[in-house]
KOLKE-433954 format. One record per atom (N, C-alpha, C, O): residue number from 1; residue in one letter; atom name; x, y, z. Coordinates in steps of 0.05 Angstrom, whole numbers. Layout:
<atoms>
num: NUM residuo: a atomo: CA u: X v: Y w: Z
...
</atoms>
This chain:
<atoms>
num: 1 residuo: x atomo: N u: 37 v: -356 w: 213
num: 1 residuo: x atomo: CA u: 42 v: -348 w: 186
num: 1 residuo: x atomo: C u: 32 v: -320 w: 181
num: 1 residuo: x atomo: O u: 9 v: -314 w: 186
num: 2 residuo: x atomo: N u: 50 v: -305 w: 172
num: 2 residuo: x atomo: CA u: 31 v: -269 w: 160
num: 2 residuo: x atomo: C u: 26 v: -279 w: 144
num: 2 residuo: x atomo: O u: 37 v: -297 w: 131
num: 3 residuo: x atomo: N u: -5 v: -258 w: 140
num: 3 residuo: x atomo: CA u: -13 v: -254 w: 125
num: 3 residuo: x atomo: C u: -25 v: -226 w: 117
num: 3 residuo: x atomo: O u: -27 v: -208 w: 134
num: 4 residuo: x atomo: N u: -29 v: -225 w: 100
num: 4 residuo: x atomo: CA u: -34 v: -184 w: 89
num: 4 residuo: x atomo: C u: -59 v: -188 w: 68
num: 4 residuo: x atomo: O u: -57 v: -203 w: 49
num: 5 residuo: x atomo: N u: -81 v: -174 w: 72
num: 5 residuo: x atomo: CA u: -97 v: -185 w: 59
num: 5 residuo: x atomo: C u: -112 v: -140 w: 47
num: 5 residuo: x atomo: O u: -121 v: -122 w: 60
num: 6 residuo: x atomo: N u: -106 v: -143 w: 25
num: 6 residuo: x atomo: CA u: -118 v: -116 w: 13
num: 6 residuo: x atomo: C u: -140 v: -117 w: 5
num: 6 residuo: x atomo: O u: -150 v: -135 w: -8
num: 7 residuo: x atomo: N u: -153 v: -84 w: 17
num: 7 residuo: x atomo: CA u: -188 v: -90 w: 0
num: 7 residuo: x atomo: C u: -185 v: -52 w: -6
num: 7 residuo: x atomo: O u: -168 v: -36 w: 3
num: 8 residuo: x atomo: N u: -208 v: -47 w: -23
num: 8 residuo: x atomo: CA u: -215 v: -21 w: -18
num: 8 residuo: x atomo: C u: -205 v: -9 w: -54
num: 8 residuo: x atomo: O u: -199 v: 14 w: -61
num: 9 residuo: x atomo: N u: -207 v: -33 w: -69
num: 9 residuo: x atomo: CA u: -191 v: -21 w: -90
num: 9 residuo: x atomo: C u: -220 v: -25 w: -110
num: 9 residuo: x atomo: O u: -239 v: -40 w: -102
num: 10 residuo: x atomo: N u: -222 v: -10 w: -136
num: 10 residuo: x atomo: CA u: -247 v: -17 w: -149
num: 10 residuo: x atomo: C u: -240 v: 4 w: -165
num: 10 residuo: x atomo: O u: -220 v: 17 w: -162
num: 11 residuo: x atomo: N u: -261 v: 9 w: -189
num: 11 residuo: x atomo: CA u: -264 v: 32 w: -206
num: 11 residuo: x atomo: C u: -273 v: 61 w: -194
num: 11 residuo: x atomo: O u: -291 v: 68 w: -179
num: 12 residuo: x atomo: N u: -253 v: 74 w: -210
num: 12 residuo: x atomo: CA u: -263 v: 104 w: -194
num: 12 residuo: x atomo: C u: -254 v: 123 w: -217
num: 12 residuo: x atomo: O u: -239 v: 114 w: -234
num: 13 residuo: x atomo: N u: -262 v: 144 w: -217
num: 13 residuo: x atomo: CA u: -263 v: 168 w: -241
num: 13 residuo: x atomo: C u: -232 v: 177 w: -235
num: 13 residuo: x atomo: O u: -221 v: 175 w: -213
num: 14 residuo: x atomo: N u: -219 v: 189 w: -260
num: 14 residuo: x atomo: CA u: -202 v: 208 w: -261
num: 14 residuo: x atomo: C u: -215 v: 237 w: -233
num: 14 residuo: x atomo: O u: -238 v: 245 w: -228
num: 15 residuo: x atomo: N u: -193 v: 243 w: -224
num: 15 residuo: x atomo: CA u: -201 v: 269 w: -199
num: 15 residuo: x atomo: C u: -208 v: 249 w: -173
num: 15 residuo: x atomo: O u: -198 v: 257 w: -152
num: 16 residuo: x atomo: N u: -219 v: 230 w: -171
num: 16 residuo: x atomo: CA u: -232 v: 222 w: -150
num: 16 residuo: x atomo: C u: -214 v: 205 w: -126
num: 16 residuo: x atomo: O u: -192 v: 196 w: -130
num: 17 residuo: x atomo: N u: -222 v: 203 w: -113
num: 17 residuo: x atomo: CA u: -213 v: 183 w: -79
num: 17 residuo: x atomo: C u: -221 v: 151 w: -75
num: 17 residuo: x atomo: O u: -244 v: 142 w: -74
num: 18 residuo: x atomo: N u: -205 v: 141 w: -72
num: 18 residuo: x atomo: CA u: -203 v: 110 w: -60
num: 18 residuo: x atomo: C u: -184 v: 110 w: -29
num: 18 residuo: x atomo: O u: -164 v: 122 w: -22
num: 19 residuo: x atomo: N u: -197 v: 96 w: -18
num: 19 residuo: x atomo: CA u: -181 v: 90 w: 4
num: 19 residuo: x atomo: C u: -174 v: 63 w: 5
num: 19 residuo: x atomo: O u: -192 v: 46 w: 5
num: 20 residuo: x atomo: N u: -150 v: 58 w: 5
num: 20 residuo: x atomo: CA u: -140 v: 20 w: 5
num: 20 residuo: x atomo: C u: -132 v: 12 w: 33
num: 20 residuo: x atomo: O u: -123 v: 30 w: 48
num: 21 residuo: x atomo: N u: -136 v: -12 w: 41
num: 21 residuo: x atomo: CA u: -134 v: -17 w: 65
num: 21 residuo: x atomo: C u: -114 v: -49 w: 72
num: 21 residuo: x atomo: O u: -124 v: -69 w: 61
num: 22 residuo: x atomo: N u: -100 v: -52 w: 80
num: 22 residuo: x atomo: CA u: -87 v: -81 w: 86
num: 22 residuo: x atomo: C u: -84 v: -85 w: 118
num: 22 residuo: x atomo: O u: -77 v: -69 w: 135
num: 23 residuo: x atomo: N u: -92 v: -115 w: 121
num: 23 residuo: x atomo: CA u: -98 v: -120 w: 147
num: 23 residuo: x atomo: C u: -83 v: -137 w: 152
num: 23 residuo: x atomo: O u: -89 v: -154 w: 136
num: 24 residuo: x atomo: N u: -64 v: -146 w: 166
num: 24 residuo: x atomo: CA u: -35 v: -158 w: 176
num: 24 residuo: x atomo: C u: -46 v: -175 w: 197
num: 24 residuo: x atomo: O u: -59 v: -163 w: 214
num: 25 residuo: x atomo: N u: -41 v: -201 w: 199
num: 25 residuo: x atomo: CA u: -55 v: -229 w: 223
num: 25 residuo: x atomo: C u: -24 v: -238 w: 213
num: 25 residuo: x atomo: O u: -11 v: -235 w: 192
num: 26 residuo: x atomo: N u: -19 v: -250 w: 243
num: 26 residuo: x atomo: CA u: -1 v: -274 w: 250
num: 26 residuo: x atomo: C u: 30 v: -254 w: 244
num: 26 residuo: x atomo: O u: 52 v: -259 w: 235
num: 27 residuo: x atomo: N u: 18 v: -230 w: 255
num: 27 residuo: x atomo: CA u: 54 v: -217 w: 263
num: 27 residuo: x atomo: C u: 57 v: -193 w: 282
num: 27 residuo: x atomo: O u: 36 v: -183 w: 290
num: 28 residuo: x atomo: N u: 72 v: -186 w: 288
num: 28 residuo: x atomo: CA u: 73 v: -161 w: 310
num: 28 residuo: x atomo: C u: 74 v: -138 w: 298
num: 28 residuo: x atomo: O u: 93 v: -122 w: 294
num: 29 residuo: x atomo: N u: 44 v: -137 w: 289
num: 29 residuo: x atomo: CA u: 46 v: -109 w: 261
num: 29 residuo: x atomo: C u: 70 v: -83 w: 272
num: 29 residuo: x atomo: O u: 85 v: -70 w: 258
num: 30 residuo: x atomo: N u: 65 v: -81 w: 303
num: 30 residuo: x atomo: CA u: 76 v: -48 w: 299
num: 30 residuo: x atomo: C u: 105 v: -50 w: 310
num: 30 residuo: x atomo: O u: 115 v: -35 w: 327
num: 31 residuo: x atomo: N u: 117 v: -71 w: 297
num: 31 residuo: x atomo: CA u: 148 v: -80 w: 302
num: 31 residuo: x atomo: C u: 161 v: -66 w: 271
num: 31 residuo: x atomo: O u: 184 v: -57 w: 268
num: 32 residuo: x atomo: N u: 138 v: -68 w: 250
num: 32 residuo: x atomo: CA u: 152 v: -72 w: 222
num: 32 residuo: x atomo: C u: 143 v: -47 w: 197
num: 32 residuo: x atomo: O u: 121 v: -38 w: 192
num: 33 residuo: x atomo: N u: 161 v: -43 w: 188
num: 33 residuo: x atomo: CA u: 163 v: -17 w: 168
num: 33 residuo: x atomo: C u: 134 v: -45 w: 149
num: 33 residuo: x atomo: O u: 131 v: -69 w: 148
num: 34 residuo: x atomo: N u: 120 v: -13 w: 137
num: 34 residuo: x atomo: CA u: 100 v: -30 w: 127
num: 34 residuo: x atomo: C u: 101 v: -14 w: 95
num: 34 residuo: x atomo: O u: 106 v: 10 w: 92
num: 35 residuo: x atomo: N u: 94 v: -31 w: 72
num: 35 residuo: x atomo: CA u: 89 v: -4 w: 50
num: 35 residuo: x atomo: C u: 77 v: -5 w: 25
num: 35 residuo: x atomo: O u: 66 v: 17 w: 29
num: 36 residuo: x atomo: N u: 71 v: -10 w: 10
num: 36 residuo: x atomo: CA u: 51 v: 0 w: -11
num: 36 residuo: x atomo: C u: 66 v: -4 w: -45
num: 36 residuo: x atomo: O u: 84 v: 10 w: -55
num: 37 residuo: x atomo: N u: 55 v: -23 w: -56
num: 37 residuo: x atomo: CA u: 82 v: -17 w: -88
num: 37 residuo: x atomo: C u: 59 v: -26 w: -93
num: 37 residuo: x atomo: O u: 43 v: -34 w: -76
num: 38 residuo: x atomo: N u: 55 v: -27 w: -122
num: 38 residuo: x atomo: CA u: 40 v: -25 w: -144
num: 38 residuo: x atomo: C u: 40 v: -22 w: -175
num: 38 residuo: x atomo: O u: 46 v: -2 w: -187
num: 39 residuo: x atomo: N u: 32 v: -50 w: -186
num: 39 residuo: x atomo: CA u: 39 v: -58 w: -212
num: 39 residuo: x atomo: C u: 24 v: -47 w: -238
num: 39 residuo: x atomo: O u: 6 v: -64 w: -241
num: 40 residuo: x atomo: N u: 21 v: -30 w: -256
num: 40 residuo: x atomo: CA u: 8 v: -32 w: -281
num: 40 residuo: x atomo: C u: 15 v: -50 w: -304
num: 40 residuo: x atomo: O u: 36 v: -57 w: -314
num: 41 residuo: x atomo: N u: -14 v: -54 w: -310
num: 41 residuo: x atomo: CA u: -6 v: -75 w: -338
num: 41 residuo: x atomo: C u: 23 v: -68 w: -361
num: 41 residuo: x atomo: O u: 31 v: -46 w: -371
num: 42 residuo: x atomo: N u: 33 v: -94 w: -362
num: 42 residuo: x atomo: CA u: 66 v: -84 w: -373
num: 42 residuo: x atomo: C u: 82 v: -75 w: -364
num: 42 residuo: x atomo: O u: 102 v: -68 w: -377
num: 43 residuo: x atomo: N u: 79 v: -70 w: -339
num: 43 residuo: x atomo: CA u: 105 v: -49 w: -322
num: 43 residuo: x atomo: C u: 112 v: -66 w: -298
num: 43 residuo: x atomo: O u: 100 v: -83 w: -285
num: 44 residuo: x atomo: N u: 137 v: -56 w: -296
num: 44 residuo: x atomo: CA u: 151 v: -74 w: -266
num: 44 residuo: x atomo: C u: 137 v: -67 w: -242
num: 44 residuo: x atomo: O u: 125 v: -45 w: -243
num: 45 residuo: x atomo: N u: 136 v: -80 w: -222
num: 45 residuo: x atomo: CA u: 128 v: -70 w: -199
num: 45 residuo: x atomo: C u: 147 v: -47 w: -188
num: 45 residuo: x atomo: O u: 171 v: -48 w: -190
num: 46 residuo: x atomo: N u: 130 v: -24 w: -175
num: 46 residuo: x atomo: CA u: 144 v: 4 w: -168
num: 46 residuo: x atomo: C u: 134 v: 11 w: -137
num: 46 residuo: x atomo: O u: 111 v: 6 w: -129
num: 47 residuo: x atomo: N u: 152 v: 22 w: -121
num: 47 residuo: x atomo: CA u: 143 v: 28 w: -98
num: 47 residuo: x atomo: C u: 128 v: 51 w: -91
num: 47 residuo: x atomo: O u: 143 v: 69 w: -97
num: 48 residuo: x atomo: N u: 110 v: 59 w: -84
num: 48 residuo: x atomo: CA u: 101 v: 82 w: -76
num: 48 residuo: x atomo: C u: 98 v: 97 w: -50
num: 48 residuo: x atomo: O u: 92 v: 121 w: -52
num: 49 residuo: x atomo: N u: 101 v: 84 w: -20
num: 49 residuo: x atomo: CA u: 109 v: 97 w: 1
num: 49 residuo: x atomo: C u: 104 v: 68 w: 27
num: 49 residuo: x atomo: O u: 93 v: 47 w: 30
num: 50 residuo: x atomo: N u: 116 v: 81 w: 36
num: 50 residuo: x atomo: CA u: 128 v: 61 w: 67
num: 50 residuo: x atomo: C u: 125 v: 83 w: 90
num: 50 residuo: x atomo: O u: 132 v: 106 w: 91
num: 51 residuo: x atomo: N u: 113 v: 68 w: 106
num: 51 residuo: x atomo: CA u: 117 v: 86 w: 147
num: 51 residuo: x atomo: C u: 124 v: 65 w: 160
num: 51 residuo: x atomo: O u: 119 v: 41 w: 158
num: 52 residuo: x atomo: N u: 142 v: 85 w: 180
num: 52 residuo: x atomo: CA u: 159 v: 64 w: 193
num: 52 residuo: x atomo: C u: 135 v: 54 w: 217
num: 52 residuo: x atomo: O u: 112 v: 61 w: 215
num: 53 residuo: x atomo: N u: 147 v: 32 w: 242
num: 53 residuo: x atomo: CA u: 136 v: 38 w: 265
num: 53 residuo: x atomo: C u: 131 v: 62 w: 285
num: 53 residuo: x atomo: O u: 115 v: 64 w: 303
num: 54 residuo: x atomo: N u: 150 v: 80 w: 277
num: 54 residuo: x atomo: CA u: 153 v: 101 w: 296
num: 54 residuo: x atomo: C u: 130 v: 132 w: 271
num: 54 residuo: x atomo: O u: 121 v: 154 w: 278
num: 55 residuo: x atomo: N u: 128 v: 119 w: 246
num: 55 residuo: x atomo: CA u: 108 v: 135 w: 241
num: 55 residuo: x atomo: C u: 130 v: 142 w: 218
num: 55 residuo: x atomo: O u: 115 v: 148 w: 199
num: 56 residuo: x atomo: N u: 145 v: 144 w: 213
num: 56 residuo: x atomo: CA u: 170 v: 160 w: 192
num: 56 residuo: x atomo: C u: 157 v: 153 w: 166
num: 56 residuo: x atomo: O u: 152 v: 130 w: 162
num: 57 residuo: x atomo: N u: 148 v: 175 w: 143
num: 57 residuo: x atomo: CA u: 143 v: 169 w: 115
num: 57 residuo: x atomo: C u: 158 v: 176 w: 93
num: 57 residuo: x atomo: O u: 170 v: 197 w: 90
num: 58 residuo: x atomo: N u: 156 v: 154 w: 75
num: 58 residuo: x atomo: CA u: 166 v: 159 w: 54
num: 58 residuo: x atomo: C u: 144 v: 161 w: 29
num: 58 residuo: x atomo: O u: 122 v: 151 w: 31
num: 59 residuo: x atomo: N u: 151 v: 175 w: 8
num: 59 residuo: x atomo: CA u: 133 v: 177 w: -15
num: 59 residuo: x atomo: C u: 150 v: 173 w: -46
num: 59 residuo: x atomo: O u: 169 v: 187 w: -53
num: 60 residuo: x atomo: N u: 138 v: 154 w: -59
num: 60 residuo: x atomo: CA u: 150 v: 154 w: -84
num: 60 residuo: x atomo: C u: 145 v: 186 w: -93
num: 60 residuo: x atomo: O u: 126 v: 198 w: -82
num: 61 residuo: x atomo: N u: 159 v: 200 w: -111
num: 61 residuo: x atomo: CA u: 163 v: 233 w: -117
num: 61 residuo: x atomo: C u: 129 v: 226 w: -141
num: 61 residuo: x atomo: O u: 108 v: 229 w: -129
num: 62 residuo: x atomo: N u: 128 v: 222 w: -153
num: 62 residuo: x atomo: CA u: 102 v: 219 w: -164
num: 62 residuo: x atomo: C u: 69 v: 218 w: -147
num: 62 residuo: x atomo: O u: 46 v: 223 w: -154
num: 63 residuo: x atomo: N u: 78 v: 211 w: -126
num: 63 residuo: x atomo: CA u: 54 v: 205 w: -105
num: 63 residuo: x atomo: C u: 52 v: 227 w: -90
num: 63 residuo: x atomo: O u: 31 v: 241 w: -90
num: 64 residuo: x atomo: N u: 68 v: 232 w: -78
num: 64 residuo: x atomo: CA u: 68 v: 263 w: -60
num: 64 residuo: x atomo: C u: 50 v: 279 w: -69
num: 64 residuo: x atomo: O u: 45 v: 285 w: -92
num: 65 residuo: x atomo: N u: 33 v: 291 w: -39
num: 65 residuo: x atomo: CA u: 18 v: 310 w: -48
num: 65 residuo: x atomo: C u: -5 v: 294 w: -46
num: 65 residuo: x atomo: O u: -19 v: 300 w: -26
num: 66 residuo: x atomo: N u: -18 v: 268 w: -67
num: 66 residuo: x atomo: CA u: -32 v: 258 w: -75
num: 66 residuo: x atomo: C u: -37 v: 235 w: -49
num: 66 residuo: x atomo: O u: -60 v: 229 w: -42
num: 67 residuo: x atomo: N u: -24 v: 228 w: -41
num: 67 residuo: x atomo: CA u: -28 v: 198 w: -37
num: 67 residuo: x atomo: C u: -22 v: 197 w: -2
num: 67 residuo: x atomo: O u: 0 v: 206 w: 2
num: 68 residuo: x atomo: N u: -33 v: 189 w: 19
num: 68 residuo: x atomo: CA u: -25 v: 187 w: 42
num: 68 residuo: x atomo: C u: -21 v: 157 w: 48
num: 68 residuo: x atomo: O u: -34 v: 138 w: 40
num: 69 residuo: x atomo: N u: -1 v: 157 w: 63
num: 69 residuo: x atomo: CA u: -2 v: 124 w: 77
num: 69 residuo: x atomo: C u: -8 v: 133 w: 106
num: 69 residuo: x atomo: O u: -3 v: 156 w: 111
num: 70 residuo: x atomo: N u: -19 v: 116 w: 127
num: 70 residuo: x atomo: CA u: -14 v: 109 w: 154
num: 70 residuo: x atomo: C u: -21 v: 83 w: 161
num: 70 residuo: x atomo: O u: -25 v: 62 w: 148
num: 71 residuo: x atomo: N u: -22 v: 90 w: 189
num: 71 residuo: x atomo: CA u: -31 v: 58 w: 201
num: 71 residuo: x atomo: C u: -37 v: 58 w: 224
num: 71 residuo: x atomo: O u: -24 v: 71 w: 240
num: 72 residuo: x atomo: N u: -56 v: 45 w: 231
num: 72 residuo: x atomo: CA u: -74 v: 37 w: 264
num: 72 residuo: x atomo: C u: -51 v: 17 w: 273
num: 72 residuo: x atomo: O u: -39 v: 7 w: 254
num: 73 residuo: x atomo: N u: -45 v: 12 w: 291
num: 73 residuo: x atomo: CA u: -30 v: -2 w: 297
num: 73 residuo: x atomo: C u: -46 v: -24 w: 311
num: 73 residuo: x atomo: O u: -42 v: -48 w: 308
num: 74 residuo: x atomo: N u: -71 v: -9 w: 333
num: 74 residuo: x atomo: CA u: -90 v: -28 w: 347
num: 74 residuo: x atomo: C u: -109 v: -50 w: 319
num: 74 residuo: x atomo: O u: -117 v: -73 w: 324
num: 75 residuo: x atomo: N u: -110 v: -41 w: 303
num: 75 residuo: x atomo: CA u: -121 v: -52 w: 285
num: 75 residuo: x atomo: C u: -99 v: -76 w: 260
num: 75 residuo: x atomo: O u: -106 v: -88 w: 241
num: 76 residuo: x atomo: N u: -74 v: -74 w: 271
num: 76 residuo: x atomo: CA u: -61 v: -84 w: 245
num: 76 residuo: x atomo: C u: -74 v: -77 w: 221
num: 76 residuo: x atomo: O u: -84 v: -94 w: 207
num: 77 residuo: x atomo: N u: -73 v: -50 w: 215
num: 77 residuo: x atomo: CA u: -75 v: -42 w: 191
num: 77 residuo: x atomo: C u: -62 v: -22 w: 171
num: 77 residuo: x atomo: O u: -67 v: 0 w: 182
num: 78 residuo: x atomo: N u: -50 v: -19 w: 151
num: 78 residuo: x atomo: CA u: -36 v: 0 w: 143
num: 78 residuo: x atomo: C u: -66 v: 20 w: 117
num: 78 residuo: x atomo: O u: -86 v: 11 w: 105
num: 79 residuo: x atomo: N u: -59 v: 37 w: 119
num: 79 residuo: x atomo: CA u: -78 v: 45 w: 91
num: 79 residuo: x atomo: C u: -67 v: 63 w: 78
num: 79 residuo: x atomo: O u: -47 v: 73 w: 87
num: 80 residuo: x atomo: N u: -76 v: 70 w: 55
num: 80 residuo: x atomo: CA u: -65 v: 88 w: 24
num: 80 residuo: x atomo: C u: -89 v: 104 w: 19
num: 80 residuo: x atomo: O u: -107 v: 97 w: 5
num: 81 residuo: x atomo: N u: -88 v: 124 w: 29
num: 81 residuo: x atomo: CA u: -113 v: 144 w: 16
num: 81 residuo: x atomo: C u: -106 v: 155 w: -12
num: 81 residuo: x atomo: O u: -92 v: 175 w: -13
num: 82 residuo: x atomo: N u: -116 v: 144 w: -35
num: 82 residuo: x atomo: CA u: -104 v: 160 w: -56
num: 82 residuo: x atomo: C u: -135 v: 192 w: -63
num: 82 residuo: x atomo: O u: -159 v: 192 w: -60
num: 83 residuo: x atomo: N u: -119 v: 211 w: -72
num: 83 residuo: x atomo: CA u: -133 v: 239 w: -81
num: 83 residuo: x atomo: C u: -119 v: 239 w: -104
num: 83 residuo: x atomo: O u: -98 v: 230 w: -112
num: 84 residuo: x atomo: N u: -140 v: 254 w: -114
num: 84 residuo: x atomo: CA u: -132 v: 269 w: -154
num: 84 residuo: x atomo: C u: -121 v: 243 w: -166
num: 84 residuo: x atomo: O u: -97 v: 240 w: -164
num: 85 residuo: x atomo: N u: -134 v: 226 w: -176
num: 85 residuo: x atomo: CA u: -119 v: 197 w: -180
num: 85 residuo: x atomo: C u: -128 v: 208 w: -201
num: 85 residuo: x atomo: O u: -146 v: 225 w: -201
num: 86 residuo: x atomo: N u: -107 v: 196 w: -230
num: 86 residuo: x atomo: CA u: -106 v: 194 w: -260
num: 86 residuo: x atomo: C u: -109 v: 174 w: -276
num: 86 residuo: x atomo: O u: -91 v: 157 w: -274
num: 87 residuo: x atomo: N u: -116 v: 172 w: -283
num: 87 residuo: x atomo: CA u: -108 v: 144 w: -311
num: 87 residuo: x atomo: C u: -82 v: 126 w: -303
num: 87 residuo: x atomo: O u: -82 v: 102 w: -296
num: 88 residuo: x atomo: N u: -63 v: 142 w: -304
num: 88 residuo: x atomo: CA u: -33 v: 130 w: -297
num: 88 residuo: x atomo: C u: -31 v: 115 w: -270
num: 88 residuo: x atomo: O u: -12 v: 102 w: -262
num: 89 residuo: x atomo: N u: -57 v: 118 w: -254
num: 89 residuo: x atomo: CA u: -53 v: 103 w: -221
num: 89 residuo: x atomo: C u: -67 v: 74 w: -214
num: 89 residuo: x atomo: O u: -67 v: 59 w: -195
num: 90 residuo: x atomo: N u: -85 v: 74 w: -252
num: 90 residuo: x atomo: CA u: -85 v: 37 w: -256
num: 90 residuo: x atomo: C u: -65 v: 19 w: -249
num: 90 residuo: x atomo: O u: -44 v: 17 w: -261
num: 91 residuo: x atomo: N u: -73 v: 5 w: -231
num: 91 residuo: x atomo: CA u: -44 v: -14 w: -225
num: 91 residuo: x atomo: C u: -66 v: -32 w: -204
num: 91 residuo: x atomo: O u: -88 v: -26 w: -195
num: 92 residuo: x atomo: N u: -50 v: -59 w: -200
num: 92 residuo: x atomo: CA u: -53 v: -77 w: -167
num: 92 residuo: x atomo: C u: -35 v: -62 w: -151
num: 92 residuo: x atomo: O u: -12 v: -55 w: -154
num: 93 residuo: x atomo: N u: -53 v: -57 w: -131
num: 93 residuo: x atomo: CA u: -25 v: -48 w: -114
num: 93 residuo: x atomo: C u: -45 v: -59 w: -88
num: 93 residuo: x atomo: O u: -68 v: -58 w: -80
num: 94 residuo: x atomo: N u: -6 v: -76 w: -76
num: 94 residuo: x atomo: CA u: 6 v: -91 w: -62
num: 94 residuo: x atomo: C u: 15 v: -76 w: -34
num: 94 residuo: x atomo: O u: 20 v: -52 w: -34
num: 95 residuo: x atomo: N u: 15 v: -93 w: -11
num: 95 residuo: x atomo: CA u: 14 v: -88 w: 10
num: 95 residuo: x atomo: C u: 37 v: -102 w: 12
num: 95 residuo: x atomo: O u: 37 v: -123 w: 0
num: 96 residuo: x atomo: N u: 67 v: -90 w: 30
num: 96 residuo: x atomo: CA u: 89 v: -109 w: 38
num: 96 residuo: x atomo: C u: 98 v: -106 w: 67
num: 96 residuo: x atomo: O u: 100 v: -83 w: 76
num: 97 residuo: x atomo: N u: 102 v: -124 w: 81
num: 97 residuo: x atomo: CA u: 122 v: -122 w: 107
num: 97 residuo: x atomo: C u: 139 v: -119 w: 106
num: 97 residuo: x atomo: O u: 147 v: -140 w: 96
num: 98 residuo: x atomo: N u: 159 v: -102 w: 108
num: 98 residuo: x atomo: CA u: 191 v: -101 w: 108
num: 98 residuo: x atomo: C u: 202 v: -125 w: 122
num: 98 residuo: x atomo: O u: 187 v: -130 w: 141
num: 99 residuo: x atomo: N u: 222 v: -142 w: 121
num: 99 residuo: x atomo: CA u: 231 v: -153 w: 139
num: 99 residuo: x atomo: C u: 251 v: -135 w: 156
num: 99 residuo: x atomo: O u: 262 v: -115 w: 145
num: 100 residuo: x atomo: N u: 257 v: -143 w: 183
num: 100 residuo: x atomo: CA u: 277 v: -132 w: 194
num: 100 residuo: x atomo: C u: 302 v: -138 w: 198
num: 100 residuo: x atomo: O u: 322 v: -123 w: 197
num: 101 residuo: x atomo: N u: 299 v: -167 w: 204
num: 101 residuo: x atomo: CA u: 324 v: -174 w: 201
num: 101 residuo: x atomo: C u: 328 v: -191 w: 181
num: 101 residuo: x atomo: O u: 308 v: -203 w: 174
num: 102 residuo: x atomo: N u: 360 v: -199 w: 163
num: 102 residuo: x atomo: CA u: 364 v: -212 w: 142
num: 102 residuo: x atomo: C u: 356 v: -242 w: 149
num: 102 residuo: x atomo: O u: 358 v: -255 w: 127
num: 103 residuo: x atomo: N u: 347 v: -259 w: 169
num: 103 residuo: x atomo: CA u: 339 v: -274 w: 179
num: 103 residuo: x atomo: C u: 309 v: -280 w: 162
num: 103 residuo: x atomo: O u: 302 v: -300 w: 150
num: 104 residuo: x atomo: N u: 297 v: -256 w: 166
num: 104 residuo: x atomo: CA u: 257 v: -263 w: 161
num: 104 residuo: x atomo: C u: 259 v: -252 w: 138
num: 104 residuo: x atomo: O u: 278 v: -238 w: 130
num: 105 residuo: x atomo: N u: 239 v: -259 w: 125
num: 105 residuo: x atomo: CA u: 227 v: -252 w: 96
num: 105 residuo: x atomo: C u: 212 v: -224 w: 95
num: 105 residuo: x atomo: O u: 197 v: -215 w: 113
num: 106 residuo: x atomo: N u: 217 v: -216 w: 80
num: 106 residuo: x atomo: CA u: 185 v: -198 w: 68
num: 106 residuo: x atomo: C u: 167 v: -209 w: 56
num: 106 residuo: x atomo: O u: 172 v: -226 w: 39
num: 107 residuo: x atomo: N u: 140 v: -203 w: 62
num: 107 residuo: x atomo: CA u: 119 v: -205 w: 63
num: 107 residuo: x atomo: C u: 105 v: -191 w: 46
num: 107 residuo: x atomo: O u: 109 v: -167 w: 45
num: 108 residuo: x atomo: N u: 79 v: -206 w: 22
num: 108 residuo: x atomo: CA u: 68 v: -191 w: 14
num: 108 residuo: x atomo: C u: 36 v: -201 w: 5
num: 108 residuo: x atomo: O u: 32 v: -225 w: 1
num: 109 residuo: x atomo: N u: 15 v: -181 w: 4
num: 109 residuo: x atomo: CA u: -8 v: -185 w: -8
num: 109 residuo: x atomo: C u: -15 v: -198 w: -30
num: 109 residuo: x atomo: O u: 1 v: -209 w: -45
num: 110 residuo: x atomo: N u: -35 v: -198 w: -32
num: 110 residuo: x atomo: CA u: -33 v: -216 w: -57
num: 110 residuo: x atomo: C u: -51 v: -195 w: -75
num: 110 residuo: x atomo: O u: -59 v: -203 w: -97
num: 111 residuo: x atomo: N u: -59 v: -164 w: -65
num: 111 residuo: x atomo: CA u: -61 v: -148 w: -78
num: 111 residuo: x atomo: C u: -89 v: -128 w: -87
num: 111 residuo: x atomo: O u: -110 v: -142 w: -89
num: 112 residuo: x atomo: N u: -93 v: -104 w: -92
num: 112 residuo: x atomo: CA u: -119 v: -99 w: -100
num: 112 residuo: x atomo: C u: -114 v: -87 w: -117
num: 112 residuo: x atomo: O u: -95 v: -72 w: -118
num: 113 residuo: x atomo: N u: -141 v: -93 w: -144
num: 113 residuo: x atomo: CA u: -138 v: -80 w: -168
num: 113 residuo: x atomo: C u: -142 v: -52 w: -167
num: 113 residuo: x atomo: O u: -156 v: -53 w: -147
num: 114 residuo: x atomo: N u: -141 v: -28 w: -173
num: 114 residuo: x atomo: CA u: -145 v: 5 w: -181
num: 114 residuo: x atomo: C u: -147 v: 6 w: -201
num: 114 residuo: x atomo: O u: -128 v: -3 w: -213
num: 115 residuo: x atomo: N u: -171 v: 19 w: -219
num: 115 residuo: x atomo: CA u: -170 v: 28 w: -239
num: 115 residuo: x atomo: C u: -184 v: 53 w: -248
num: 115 residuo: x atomo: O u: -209 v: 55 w: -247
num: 116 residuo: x atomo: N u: -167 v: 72 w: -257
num: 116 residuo: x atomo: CA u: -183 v: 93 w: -258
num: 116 residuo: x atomo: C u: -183 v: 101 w: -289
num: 116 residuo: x atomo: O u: -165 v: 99 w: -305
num: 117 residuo: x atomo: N u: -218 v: 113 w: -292
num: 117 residuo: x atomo: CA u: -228 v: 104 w: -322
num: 117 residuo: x atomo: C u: -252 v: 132 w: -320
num: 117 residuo: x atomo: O u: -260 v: 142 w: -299
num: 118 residuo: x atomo: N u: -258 v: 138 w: -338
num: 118 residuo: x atomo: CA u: -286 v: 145 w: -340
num: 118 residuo: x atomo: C u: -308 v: 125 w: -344
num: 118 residuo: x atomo: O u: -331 v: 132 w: -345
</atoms>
């Protein structure tokens, strides 16, 4: 069974750095596009960036600049370095497996809170 388990999320100042982390058991982490969405209170869930296996990134256009994804592969782990975080980057944000084929599911965390506050 995967599982995706996020930590690294907590209160942090307007300007400041969090690093988020999700750790992937019971799959062939570096088979599968891995990626990052994230919910604020009242708002739909929104994506904010994906790397493939071969390393390929994407960035929601709001994140760029700000926000890095990668991933250890020896470690099954993907991470989200967020910089210059705002008010607006309060959210859970969720860790997902892409599926690959229409066969398997996507996969997801069950999430870490962010909140940025004075």
């Amino acid at each position: 069974q995967v599982q995706l388990v996020e930590s690294g999320g907590g209160l942090v100042q307007p300007g400041g750095s969090l690093r988020l982390s999700c750790a992937a058991s019971g799959t062939i982490f570096s088979a599968y596009i891995m990626g990052w969405f994230r919910q604020a209170p009242g708002k739909e869930r929104e994506f904010v960036a994906y790397i493939s296996p071969g390393g390929s990134i994407k960035y929601a256009d709001s994140m760029k600049g700000r926000f890095t994804i990668s991933r250890d592969n020896a470690k099954n782990t993907v991470y989200l370095q967020m910089n210059s975080v705002i008010p607006e980057d309060t959210a859970i944000y969720y860790c997902r497996q892409y599926r690959r084929y229409t066969t398997e599911s996507d996969y997801w965390g069950q999430g870490t809170q962010v909140t940025v506050s004075l």
